[in-house]
N, C-alpha and C positions, 0 to 999 in steps of 0.2 A: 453442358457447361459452356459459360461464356467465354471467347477468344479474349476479353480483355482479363479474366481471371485467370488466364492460361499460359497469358504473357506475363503478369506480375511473376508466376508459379517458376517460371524459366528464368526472369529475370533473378530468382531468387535462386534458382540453381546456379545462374552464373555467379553468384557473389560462394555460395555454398562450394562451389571447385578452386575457386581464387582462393579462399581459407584452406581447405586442403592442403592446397600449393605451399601457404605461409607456413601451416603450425608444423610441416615436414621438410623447412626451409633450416637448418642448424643454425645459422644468425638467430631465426627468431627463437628456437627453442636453448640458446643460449642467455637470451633474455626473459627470465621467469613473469616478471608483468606483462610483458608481450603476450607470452606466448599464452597465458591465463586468457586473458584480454579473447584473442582469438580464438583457445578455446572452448571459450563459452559462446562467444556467436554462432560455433559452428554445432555447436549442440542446441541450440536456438533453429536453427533455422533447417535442424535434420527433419522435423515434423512435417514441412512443409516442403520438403525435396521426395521423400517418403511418399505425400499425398499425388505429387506430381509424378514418380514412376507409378502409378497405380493408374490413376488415369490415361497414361501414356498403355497401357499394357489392358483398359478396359478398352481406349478407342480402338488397337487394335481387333481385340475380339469382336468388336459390335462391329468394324468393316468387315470382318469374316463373314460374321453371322446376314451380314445385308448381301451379301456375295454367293453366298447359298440360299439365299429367298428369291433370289432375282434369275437362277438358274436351275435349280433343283426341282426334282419331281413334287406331288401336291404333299406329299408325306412328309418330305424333308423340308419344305418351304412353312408346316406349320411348324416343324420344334424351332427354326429358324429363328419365327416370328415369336418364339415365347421367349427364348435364349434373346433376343433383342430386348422385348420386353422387361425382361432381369438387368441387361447390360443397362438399358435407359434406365431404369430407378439406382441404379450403382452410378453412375454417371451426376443424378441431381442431389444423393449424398454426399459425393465427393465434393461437389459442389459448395455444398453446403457446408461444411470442417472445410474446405478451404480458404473459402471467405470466413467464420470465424478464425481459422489460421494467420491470418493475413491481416485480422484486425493489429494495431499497433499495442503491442505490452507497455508498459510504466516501467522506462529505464530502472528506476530505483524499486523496483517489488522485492530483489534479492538484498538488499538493504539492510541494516539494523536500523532500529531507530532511536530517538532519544524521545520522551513520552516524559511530557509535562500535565500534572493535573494539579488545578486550582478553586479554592472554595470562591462561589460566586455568592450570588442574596441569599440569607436565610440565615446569618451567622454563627453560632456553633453545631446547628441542622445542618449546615450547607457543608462546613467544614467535615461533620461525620458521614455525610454523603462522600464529599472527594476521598476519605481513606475508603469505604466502601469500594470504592470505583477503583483505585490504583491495587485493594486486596484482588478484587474481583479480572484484572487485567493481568495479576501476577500469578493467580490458580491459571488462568488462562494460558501464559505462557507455560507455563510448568505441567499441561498437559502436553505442549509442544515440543516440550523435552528445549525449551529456550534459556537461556540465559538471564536475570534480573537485575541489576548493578544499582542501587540509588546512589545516585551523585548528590541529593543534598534534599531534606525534609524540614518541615517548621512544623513542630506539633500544636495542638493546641490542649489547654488545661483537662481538657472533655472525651481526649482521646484521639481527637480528629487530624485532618489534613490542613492546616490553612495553604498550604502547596508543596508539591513531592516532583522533583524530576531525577527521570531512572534512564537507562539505557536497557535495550531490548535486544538481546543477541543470538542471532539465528539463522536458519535458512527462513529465507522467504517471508522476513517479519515484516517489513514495509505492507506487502501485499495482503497479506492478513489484517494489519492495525492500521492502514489508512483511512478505515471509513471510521473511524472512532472521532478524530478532529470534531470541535465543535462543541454547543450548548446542551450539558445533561439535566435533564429536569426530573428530581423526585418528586412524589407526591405522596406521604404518611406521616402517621400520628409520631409526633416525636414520643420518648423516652418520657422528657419533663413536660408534657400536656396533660394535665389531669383530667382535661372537657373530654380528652379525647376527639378535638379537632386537628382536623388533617393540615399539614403545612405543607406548601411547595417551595422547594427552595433548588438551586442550582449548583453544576459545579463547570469548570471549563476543561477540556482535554485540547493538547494540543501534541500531533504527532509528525517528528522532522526527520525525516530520512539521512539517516546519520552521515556526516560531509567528509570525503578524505581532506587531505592536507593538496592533493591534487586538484580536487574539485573547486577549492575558494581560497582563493591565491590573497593572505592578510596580509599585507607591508608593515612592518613592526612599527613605522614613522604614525600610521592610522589608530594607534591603541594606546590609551593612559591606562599603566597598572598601579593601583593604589592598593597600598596592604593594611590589616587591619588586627585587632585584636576580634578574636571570635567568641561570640555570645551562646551564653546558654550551657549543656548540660558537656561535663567532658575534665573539670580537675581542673587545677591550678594551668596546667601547661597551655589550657587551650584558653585561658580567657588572661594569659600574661606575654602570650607569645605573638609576636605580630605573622601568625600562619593562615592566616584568611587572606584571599586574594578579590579585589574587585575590577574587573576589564571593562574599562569603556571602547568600545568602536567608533571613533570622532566622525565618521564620515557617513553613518546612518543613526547613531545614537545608542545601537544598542548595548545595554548593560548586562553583564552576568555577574553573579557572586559567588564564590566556592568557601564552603569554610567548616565541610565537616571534617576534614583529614588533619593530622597535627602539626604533616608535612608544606611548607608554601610553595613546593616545586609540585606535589600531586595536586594542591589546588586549583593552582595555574595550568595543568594540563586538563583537570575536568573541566576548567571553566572554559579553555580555549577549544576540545570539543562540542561543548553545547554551543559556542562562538559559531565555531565554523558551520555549526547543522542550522544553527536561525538565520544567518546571511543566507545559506543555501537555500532555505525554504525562503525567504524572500525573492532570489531568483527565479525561483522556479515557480513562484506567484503573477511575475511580471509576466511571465513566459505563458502562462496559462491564463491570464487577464487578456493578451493578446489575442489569442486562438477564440476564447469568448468573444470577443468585438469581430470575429470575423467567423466564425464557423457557426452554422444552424446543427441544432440537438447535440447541444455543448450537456456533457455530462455534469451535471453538479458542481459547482465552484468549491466545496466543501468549508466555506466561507464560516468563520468559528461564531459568529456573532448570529447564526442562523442555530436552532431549537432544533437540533436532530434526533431527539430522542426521550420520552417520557417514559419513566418508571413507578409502577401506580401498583403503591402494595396493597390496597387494599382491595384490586382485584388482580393481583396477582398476574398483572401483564406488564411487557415492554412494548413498545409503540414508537417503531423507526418512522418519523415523519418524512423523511424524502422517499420514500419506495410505498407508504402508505403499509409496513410489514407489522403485525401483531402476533406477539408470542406470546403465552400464558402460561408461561415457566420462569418465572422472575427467581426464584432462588436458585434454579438449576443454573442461570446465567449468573448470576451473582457470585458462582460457586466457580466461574470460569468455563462452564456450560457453554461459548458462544457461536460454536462452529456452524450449527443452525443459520443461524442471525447473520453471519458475515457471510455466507454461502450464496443467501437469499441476496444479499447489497451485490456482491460481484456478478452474480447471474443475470443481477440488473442492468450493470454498469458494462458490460459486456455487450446485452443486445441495444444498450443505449450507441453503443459505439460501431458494432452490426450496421446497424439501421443508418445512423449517419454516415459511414462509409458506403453503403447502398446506396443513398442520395444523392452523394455525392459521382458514384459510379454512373448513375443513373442521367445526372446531367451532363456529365462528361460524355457521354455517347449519343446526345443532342444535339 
């Protein structure tokens, strides 16, 4: 194992006993955010304190074992040399789980999300694809044992999506539905095709790691709320009451709408979280645009305007274009089947981030 991987490993036990210190400090355990705060870093960072007494406790035995080869009779100097032997491949594992240990996690994997899907080309094709897609994301979650909330839907005549944004509540949802973002492209015979020619048409997912009120700090001075009578299906109350809320963000432009609730106070709070989760993903775009202009084997931009994914019923596959992955279980996935699929994207996105942390490790010791 290398001395520079063995100094991070320490350098991480030193933050790993300073947390101790805190979350056993009564101030902070009088402080419920705090002391959460703290400890979950310290439960973070036990894997890799864990990794580091093991190697502390194989270097020992392999000095043992080089200590009885280098003095012992011809007998004891081969079991010496086989017990080294062992100690040495235990040594380039650790190694090994320590650098992936040590790779950096995505703050926001424990996350909720808030999970927008939009009919793109193909017009009431495209729209029956997007409900397809937000059915098929909600078996999913529901195999998670997650939580589904929609904050607001636009049906269309045909059954479809013209656009659906929900909230995702769970452990670890960020982590799991981050690689969804982006351009879905179907490809089959619609319904009303009599030729039986195949259409392609599109839908858009977009997924925001849902924002606290701590995270994106809104000045009430930055927002026009304008309220509205709300359209569509719901009685007399919802289309004579002004309970639709619309927020502008004057300082980026962005707009939300809220208006399926009958109340204009619950509108104004669904709209002001989907608010805070789109700034937040905005930031966290600028922040990750920069690391790209400067870092080699930048992992995917996950850039929505990018084709990540085709689904081709009529042979019965999905086809994730950034990892080049094909599965040939299109309805098991359709079904919420996808832990396959997203397994294969993070095992990707993992030794994408290996590799470039090696490089980086690698020039630094030049």
């Amino acid at each position: 194992m290398t001395s520079h991987v063995v100094d991070k490993l320490r350098s991480v036990a030193g933050r790993y006993d300073e947390l101790v210190r805190l979350v056993g400090d009564p101030a902070v355990q009088a402080d419920p955010p705090t002391y959460r705060k703290h400890a979950k870093a310290l439960a973070d960072l036990e894997p890799l304190v864990e990794c580091l007494r093991e190697v502390e406790k194989v270097d020992r035995e392999l000095a043992d074992a080089r200590e009885v080869a280098r003095s012992a009779d011809a007998a004891m100097r081969t079991l010496a040399e086989e017990e080294i032997a062992g100690l040495e491949r235990r040594l380039a594992d650790l190694d090994r789980t320590a650098r992936v240990l040590l790779v950096p996690t995505d703050p926001n994997d424990e996350r909720n999300i808030v999970l927008e899907i939009r009919a793109g080309t193909g017009g009431d094709e495209a729209a029956l694809f997007a409900s397809d897609l937000f059915r098929m994301y909600s078996r999913f979650a529901e195999r998670q044992g997650w939580k589904v909330d929609v904050l607001s839907s636009h049906e269309t005549g045909t059954g479809g999506l013209k656009e659906c944004v929900a909230t995702v509540e769970g452990k670890g949802v960020y982590r799991r539905f981050k690689f969804e973002s982006g351009v879905h492209r179907v490809q089959r015979v619609p319904a009303t095709e009599a030729s039986g020619r195949i259409h392609t048409s599109t839908a858009t997912v977009a997924v925001l790691p849902e924002a606290e009120e701590v995270d994106v700090q809104i000045d009430p001075k930055d927002l026009r709320i304008d309220t509205f009578c709300a359209s569509g299906p719901g009685g007399q109350s919802v289309n004579t009451t002004y309970s639709a809320v619309r927020i502008t963000h004057l300082p980026t432009g962005v707009v939300v709408s809220q208006q399926d609730e009958k109340s204009q106070i619950k509108n104004r709070q669904k709209a002001m979280k989907v608010l805070r989760s789109r700034l937040y993903e905005m930031e966290l775009r600028k922040q990750q645009d920069a690391i790209a202009r400067e870092r080699r084997g930048q992992v995917g931009s996950g850039d929505r305007s990018e084709k990540i994914r085709t689904y081709n019923f009529k042979e019965n596959r999905i086809t994730d274009h950034r990892a080049n992955i094909t599965i040939h279980q299109l309805q098991d996935a359709l079904d919420g089947d996808l832990d396959d699929l997203i397994s294969q994207l993070q095992t990707r996105t993992d030794a994408e981030k290996l590799k470039a942390a090696t490089e980086t490790e690698a020039v630094q010791a030049t």
